[in-house]
Structures are given as structure tokens and as C-alpha cells.
N, C-alpha and C positions, 0 to 999 in steps of 0.2 A: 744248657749243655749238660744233659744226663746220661751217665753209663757209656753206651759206645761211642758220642763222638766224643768225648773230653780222652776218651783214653787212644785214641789215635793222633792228640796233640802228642808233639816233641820239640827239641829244635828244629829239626826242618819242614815244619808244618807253619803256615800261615793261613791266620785267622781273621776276615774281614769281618767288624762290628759296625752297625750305623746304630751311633753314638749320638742322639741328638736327644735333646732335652724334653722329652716327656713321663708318660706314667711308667714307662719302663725302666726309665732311665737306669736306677739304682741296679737293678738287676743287671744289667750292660754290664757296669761297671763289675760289678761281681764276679759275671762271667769273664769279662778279659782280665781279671786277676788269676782267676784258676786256669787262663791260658797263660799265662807269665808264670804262674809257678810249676807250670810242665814245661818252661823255657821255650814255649810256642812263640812265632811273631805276632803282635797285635797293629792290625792293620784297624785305624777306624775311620772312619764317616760323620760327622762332627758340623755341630752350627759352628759360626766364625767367633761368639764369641767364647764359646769354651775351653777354658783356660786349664780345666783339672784333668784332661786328658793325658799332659805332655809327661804326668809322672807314671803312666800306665801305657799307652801307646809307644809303638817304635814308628810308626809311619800315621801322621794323621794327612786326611784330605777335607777341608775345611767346606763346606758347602754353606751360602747366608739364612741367617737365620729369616722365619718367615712361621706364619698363622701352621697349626698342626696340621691343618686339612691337605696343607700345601706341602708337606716338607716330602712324604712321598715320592713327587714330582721332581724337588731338589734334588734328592737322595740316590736316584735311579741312575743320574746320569753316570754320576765315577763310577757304578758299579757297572754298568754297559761299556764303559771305555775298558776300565779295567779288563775286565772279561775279551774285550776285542784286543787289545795288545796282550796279554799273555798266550793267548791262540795265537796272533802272529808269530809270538818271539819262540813257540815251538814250532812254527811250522805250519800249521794245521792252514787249510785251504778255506778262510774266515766267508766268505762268498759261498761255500758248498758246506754247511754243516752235517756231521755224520751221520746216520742213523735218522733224519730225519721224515722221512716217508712211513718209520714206523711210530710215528708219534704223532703226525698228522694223517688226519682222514680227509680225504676227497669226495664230493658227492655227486 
């Protein structure tokens, strides 16, 4: 998170992190700091048994831990559900997404 999107955190900005335990990890965690200290929400995505999150995180969604190749696969779902309930809860016609004809080609 460099330059423009770190300075579009505020409070009322929420920030989904997948928090799981690899080569990144460290990094993660550094980024959801510098969203807590711009008083963003940190939403993360997290193996079950990750315990260091609960002092950085305001919402963690726990997914089980599993081989790296797999965690992908884990990882996807909350973020597909998520994404479908917040388009619900505004409104949005989740069935007919907008603009889609221009981002898809037909042949």
C-alpha cells in the first residue's frame, strides 16, 4: 500500500487483508498497521490458527489452515460472499452486474 491508496484510508474506509501465513506475511501485517494508524477498519482473512491478529484486526474471518498451494482456494470464498452481501445490502441487482458487456467480449 504505496502513495495513493494508503492516503485514501480514513475512518470510514475498510480495508480487507488475507492474512495468512506465508512469505508475505510480515508485510501484511505492516500494511494493516499503517491502516490502523490512518484509523481505517482492518478487515482480515486469517488461518484458524492465528492468534497475532486479534491485536491488529477489528473483524477477522478465520479460514483452516491447509498446504500454501491450497490456501488460494480457501481464501476466495469470504472474499466472494463478502463482496455478494455488501452489493445486496446496497441495493445493487447482484444477478445483473453493471457494466459488464464492457469488460467482456463475445465472439
Amino acid at each position: 500500500m504505496k502513495h495513493g491508496p494508503i492516503a485514501l484510508v480514513d475512518e470510514n474506509c475498510a480495508v480487507v487483508f488475507i492474512a495468512t501465513k506465508d512469505e508475505l506475511y510480515e508485510k501484511v501485517l505492516s500494511n494493516m498497521q499503517e491502516v490502523k494508524a490512518r484509523r481505517g477498519k482492518v478487515i482480515a482473512i486469517a488461518d484458524e490458527e492465528n492468534e497475532n491478529l486479534k491485536a491488529i484486526a477489528d473483524y477477522i474471518i478465520k479460514v483452516p489452515k491447509t498446504i500454501p498451494e491450497l490456501s488460494p482456494l480457501l481464501t476466495i470464498v469470504p472474499l466472494q460472499l463478502l463482496a455478494y452481501y455488501i452489493a445486496d445490502a446496497k441495493g445493487l441487482d447482484v444477478d445483473k452486474p453493471r457494466n459488464l458487456a464492457k469488460s467482456v467480449t463475445v465472439e
